[in-house]
Residue frames as qw, qx, qy, qz and C-alpha x, y, z in Angstrom:
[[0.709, 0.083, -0.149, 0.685, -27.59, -7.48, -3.30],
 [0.426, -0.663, -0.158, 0.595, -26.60, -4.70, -1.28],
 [0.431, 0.834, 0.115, 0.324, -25.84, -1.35, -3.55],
 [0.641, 0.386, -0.060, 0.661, -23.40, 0.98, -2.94],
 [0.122, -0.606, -0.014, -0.786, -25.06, 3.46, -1.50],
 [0.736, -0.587, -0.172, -0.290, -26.49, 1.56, 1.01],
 [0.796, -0.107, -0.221, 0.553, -22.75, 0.01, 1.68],
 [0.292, 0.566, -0.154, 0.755, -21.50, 3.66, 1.72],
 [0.592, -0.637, -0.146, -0.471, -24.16, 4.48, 4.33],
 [0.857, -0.426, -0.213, 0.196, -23.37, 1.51, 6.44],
 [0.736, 0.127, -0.138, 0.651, -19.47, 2.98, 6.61],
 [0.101, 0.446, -0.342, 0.821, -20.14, 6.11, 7.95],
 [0.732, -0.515, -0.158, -0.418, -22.56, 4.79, 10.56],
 [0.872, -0.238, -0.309, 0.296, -19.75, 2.43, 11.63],
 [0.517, 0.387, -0.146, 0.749, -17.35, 5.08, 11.74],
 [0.332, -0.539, -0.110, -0.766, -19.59, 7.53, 13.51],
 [0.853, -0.380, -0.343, -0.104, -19.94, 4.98, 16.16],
 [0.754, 0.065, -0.163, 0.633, -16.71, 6.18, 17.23],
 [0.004, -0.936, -0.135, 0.324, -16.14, 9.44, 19.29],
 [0.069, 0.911, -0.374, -0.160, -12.77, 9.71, 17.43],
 [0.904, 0.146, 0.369, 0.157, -10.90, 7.56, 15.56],
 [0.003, -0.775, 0.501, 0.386, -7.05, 7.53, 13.43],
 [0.866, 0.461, 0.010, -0.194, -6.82, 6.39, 9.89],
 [0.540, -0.405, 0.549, 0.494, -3.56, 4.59, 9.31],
 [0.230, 0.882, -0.019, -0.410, -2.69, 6.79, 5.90],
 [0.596, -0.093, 0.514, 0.610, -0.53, 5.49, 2.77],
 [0.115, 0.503, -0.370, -0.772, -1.78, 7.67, 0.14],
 [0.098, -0.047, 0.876, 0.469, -3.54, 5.14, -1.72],
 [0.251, -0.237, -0.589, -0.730, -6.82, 4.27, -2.94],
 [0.570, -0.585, -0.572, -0.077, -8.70, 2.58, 0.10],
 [0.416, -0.337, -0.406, 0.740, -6.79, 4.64, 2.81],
 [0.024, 0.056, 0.093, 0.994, -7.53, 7.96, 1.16],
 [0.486, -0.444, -0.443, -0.609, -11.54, 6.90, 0.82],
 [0.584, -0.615, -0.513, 0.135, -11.65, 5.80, 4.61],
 [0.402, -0.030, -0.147, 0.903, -10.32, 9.25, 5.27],
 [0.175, -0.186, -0.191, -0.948, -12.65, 11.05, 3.54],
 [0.531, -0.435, -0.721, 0.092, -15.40, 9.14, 5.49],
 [0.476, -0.208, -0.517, 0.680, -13.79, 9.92, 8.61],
 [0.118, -0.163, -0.165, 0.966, -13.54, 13.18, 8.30],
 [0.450, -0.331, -0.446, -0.699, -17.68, 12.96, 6.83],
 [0.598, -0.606, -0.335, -0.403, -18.63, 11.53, 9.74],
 [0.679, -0.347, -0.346, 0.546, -16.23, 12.31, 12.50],
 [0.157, 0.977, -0.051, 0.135, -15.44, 16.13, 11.35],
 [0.032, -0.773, 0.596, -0.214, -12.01, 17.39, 13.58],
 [0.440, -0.481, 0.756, -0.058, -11.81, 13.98, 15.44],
 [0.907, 0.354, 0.067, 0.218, -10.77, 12.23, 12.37],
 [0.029, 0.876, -0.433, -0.210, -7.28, 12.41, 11.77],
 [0.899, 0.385, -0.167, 0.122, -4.58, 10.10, 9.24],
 [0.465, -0.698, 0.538, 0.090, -1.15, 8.94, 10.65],
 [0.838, 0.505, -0.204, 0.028, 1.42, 7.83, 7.81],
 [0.654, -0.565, 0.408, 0.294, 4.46, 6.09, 8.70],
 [0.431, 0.844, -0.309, -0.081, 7.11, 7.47, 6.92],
 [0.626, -0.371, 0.665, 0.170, 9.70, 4.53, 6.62],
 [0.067, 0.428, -0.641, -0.634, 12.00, 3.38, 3.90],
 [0.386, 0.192, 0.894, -0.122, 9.37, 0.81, 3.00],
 [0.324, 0.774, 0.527, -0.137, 7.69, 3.60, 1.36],
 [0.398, 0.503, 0.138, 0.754, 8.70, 5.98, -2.10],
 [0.220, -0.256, -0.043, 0.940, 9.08, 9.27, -1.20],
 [0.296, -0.231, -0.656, -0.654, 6.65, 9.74, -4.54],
 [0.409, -0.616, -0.611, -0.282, 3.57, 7.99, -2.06],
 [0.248, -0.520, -0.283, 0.767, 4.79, 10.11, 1.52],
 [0.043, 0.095, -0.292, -0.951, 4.21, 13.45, -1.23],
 [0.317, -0.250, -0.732, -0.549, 0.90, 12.01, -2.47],
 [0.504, -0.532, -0.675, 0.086, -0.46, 11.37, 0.81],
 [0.354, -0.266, -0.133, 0.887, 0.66, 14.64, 2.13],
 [0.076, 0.064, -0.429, -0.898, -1.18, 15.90, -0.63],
 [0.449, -0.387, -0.743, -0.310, -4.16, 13.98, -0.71],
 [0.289, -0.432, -0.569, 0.637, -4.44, 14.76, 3.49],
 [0.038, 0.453, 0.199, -0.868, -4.54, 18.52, 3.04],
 [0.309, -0.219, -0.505, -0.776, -7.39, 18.37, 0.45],
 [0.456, -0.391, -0.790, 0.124, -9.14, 16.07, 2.73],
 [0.060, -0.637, 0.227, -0.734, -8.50, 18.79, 5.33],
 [0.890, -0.030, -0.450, 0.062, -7.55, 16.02, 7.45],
 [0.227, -0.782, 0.579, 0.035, -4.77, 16.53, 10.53],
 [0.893, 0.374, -0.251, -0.017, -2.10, 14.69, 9.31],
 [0.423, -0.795, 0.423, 0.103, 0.72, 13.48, 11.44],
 [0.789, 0.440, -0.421, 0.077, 3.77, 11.93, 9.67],
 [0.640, -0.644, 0.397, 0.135, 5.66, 9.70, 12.53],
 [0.341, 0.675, -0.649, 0.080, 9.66, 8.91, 11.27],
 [0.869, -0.326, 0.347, 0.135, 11.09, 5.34, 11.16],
 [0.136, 0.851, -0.446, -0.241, 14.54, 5.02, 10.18],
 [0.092, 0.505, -0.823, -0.244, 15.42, 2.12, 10.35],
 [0.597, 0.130, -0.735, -0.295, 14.46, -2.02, 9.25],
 [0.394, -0.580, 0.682, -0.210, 13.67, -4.37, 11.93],
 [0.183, -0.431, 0.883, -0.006, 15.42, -6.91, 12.35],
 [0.501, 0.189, 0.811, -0.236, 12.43, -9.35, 11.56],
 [0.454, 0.758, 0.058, -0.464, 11.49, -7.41, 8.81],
 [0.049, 0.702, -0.621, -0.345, 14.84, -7.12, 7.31],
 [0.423, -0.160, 0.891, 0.037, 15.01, -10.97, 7.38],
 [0.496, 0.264, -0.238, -0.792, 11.96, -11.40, 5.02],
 [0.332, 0.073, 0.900, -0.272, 10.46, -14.18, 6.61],
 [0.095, -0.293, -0.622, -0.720, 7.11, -15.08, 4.30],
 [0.319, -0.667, -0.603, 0.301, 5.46, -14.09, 7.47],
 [0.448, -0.154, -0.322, 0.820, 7.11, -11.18, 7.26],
 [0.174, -0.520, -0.225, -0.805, 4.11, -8.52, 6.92],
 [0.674, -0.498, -0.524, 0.155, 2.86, -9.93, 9.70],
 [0.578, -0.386, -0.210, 0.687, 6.12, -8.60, 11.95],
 [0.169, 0.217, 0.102, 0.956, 6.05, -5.24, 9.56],
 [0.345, -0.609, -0.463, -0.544, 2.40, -4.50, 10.38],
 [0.586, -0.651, -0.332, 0.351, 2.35, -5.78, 14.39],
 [0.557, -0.021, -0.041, 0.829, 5.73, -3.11, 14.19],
 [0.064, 0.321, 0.350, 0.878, 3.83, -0.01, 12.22],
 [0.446, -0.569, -0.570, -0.390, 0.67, -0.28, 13.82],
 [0.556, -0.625, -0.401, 0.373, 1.79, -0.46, 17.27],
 [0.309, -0.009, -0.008, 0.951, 3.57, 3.05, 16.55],
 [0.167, -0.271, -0.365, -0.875, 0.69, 4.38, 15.17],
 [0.538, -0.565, -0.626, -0.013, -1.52, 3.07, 18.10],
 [0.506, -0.265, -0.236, 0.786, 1.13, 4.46, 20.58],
 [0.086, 0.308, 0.349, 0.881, 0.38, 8.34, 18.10],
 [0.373, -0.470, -0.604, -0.525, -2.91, 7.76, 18.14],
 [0.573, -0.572, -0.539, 0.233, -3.24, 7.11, 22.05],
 [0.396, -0.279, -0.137, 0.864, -1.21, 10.52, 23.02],
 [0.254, -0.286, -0.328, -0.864, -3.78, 12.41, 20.97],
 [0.449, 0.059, 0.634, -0.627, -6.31, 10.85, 23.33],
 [0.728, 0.271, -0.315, -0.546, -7.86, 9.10, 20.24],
 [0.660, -0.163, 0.682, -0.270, -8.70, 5.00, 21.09],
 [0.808, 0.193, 0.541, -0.130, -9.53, 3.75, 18.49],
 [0.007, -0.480, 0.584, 0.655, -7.34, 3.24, 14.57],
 [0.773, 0.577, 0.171, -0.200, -8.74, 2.11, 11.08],
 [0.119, -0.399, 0.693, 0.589, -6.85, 0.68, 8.51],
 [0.547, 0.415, -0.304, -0.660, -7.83, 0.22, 4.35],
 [0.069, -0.156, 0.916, 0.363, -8.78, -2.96, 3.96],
 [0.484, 0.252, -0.170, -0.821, -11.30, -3.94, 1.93],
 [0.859, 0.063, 0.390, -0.326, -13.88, -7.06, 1.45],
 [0.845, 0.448, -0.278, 0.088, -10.89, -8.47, -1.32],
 [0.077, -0.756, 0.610, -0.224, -8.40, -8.00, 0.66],
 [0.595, -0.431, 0.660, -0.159, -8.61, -11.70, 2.68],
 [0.922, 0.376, 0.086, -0.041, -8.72, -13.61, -0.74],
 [0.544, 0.676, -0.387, 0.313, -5.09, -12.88, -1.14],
 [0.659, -0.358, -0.376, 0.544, -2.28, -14.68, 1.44],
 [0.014, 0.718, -0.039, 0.695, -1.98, -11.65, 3.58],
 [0.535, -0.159, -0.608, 0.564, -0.19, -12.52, 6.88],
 [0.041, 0.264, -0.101, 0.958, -0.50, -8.76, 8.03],
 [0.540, -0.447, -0.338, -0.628, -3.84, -9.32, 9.20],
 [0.749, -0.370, -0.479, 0.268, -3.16, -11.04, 12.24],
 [0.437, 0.110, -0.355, 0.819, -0.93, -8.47, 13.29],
 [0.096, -0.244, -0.111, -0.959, -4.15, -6.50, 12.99],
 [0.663, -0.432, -0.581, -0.190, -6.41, -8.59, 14.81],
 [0.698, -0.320, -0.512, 0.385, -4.28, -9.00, 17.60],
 [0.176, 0.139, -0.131, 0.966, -3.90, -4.91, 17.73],
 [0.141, 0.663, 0.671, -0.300, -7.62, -4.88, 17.83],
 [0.090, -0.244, 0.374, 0.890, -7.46, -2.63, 14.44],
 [0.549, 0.513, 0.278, -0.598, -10.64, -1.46, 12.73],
 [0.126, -0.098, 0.660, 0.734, -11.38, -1.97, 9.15],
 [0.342, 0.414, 0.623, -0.569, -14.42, -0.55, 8.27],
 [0.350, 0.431, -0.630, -0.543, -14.19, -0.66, 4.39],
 [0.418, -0.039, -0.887, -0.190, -14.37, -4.75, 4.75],
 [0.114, 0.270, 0.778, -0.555, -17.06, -4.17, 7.87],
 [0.466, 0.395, 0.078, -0.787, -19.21, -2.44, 5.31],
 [0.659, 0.264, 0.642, 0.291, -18.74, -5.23, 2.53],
 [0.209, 0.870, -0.178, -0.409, -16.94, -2.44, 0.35],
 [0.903, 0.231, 0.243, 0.268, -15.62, -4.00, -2.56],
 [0.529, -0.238, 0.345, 0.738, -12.10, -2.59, -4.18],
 [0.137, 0.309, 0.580, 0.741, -13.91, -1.40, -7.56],
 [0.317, -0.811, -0.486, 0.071, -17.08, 0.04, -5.01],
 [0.636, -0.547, -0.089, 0.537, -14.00, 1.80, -3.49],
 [0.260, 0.053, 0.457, 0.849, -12.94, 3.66, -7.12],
 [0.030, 0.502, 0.519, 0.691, -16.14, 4.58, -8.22],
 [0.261, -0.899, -0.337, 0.102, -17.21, 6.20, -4.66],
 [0.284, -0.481, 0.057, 0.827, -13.85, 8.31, -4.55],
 [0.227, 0.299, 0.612, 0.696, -14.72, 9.05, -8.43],
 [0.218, -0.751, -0.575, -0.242, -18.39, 10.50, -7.17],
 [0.486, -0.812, -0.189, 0.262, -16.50, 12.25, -4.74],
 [0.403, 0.855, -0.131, 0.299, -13.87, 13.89, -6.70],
 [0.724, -0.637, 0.227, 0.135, -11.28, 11.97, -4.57],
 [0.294, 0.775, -0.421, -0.369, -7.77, 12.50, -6.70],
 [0.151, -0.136, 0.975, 0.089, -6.96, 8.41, -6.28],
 [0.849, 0.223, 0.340, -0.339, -10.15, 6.97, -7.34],
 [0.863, 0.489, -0.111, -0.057, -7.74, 5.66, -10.50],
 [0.118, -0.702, 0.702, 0.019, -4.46, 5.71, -8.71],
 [0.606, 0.364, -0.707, 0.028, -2.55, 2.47, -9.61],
 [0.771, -0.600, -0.105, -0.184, -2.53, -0.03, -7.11],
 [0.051, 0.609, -0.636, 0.472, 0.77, 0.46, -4.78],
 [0.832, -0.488, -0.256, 0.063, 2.28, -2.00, -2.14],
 [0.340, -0.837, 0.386, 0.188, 5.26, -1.32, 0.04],
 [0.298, 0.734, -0.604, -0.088, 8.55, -1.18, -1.42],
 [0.501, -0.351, 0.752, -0.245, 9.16, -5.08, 0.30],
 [0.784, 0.276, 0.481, -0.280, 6.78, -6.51, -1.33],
 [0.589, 0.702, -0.400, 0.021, 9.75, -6.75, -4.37],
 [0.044, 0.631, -0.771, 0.068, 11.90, -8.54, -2.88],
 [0.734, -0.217, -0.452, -0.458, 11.47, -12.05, -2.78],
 [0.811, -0.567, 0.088, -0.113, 10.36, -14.09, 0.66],
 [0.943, -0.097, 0.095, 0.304, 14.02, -15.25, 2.10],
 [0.581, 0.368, 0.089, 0.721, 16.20, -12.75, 0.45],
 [0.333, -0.551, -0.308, 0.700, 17.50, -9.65, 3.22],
 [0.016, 0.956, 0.291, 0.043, 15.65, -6.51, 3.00],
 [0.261, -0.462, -0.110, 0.840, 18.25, -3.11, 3.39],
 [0.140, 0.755, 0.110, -0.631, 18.15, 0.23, 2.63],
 [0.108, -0.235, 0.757, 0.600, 20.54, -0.31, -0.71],
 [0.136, 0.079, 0.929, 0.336, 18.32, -2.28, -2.21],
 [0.071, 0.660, 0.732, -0.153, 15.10, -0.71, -1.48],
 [0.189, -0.613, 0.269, 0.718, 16.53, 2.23, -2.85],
 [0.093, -0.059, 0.853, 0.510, 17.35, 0.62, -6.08],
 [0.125, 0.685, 0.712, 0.085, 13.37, -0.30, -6.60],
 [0.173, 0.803, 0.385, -0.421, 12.50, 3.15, -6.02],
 [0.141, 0.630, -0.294, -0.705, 14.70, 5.06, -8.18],
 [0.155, -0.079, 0.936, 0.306, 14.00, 2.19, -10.59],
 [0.116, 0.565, 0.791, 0.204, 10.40, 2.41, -10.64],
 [0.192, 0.767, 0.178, -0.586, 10.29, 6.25, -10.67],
 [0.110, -0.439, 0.561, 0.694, 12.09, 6.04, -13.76],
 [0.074, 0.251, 0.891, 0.371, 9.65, 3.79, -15.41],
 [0.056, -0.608, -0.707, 0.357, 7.26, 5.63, -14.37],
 [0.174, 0.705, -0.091, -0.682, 8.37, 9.00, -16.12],
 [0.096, -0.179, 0.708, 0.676, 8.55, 6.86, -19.03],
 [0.614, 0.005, -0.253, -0.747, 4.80, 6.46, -18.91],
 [0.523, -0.095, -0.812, -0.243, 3.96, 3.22, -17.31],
 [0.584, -0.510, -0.112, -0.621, 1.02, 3.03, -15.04],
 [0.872, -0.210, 0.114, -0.427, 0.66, -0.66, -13.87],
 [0.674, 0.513, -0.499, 0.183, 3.67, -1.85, -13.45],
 [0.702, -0.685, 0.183, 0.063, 6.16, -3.54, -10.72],
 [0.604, 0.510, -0.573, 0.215, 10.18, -3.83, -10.60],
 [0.896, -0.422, 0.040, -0.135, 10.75, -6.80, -8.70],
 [0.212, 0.817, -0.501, 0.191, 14.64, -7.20, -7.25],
 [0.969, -0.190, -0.084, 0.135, 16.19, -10.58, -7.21],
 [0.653, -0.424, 0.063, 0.624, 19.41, -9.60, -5.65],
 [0.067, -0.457, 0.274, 0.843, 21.14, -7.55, -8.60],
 [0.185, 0.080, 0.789, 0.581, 18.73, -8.67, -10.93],
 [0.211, 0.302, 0.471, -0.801, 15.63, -6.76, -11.73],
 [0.071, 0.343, 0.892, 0.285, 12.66, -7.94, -13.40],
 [0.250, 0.170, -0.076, -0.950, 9.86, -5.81, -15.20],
 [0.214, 0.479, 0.851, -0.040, 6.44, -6.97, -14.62],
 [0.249, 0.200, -0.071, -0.945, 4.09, -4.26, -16.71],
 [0.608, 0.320, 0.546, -0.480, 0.30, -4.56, -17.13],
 [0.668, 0.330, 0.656, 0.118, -0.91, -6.56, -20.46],
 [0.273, 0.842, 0.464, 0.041, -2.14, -3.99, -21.83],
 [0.015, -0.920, 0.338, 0.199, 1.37, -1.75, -21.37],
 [0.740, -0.329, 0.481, 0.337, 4.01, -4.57, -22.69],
 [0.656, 0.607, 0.359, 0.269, 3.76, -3.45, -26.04],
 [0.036, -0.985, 0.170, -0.022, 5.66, -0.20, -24.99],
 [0.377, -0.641, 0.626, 0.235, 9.01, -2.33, -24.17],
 [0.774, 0.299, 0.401, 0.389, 8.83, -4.24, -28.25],
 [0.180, 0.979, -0.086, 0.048, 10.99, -0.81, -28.76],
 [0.829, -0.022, -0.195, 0.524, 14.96, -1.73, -28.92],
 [0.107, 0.638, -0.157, 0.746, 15.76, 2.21, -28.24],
 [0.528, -0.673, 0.068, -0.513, 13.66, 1.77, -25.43],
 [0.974, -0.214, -0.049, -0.048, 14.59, -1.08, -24.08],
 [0.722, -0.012, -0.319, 0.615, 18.61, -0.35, -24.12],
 [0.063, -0.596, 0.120, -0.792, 17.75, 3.14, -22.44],
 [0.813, -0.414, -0.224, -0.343, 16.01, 0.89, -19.79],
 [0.900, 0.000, -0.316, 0.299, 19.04, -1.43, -19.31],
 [0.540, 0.241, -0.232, 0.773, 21.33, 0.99, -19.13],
 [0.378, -0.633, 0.097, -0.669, 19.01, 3.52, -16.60],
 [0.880, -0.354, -0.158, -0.272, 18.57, 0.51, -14.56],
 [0.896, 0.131, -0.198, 0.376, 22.00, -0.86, -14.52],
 [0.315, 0.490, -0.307, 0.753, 23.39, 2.54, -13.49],
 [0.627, -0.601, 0.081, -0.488, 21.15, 2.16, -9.95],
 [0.200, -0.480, 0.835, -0.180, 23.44, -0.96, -9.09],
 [0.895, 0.017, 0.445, -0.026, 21.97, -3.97, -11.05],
 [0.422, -0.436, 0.656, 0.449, 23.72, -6.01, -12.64],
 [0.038, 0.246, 0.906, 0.343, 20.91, -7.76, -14.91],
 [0.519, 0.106, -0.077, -0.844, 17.55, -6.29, -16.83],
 [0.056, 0.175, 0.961, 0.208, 15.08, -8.82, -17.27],
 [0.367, -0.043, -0.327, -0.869, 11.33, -8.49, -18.63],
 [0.528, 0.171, 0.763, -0.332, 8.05, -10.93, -17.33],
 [0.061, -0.031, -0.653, -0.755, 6.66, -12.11, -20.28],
 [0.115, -0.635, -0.764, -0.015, 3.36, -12.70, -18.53],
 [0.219, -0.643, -0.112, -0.726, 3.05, -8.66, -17.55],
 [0.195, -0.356, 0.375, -0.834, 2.17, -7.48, -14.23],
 [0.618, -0.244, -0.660, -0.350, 0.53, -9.81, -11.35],
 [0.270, -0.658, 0.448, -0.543, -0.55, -8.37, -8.12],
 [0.782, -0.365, 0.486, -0.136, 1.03, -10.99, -5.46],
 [0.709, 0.507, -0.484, -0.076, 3.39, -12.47, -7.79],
 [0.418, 0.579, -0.675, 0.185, 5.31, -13.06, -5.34],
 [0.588, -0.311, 0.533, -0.523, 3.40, -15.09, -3.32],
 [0.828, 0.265, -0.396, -0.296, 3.22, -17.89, -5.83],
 [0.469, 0.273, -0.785, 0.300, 6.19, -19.72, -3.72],
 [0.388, -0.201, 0.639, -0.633, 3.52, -19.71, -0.33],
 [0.139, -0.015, -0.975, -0.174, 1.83, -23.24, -0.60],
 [0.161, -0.602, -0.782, -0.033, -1.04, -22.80, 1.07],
 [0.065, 0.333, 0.034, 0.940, -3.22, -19.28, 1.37],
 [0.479, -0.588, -0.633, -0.157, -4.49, -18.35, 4.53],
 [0.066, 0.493, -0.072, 0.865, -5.28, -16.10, 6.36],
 [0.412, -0.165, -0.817, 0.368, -5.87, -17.13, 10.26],
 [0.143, 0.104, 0.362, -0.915, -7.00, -13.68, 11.75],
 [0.630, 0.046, -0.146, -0.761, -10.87, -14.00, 10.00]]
């Protein structure tokens, strides 16, 4: 079996293969390590482009800001304002239409710098999970040199860790969408509502955690291993009532805890056409 090191290797060789080359940037765990890469084996012509749309907290735009200028990275942040229209609709395709949307912006960035070629974080787990978005990235001709190295997700933690990368333990993070379920219209309102919703939980101390928003109703998935924090009745009407004053209507609780892709359970068949 391949080691780590040797996978690490392979990933800046691919990279390097490149005179110059833009990381598409969220602040998270796998974007932030194919940064630091970059910028190991590209030097100046590496650079991270984060689309700043409502899709995303405020909380990860700060982080990734942050996380850039350690890197000593150029960072460009490009403004979308608004939803489209395909998006909005939340089709169960609908990463697909958000990706083809994001990407081409960040191609578009990328190409006015004179820079040809873009990376994005995904990672050799990534196609085990329904994950429409990939096509969008095929058909963009988008890099991904994390899953070209056979970099695994946990490979991905324990090189930022060696590298004193400040996410190697960040929580995993999807866009703010990925709460709502497939079928039920995306706006601004509502994506709102999640965020200030899950910063709050968040200052209350929970790590690993998602608030998913069925219309006005909002449901608290938290990892196994945190549910024991909400058998607190103090806590738990301080919750209601934080929550209730963002504009739901209903608190509810998962008793199963926290399950990344939950809300794919209602797609019948996983697959993932682009690979």
């Amino acid at each position: 079996m391949t080691d780590i090191a040797q996978k690490y290797r392979r990933l800046l060789a691919g990279i390097a293969a490149n005179k110059s080359a833009a990381v598409a940037f969220s602040g998270g765990v796998d974007s932030s390590f194919l940064c630091y890469a970059a910028s190991k084996a590209l030097g100046n012509n590496a650079a991270a482009i984060t689309i700043v749309s409502p899709m995303l907290p405020q909380s990860e735009i700060a982080d990734a800001v942050k996380v850039a200028r350690q890197l000593g990275i150029t960072h460009i942040l490009v403004a979308e304002e608004t939803i489209d229209e395909a998006v909005a609709a939340n089709p169960r395709d609908r990463c697909y239409y958000c990706k083809k949307i994001e990407f081409g912006r960040i191609v578009d960035e990328a190409k006015k710098r004179g820079i040809q070629t873009v990376f994005d974080g995904s990672n050799s787990d990534d196609p085990h999970d329904y994950r429409p978005g990939l096509k969008a990235l095929a058909e963009l001709r988008i890099s991904s040199p994390l899953r070209d190295a056979g970099l695994h997700k946990n490979e991905i933690r324990a090189l930022s860790k060696q590298y004193n990368l400040p996410t190697w333990n960040k929580p995993a993070f999807a866009c703010l969408a990925s709460r709502i379920p497939y079928g039920e219209t995306i706006n601004r309102e509502k994506l709102s509502r999640v965020e200030k919703g899950e910063d709050y939980l968040r200052s209350l101390g929970f790590v690993q955690f998602r608030l998913r928003s069925h219309e006005r109703l909002a449901r608290i998935e938290a990892a196994r291993e945190e549910r024991r924090k909400l058998f607190d009745e103090k806590l738990l009407d301080d919750i209601s009532r934080t929550l209730k004053s963002f504009g739901f209507i209903y608190v509810a609780f998962e008793l199963e805890g926290y399950v990344m892709g939950s809300m794919n359970r209602e797609v019948p068949v996983i697959e993932n056409p682009a690979l």
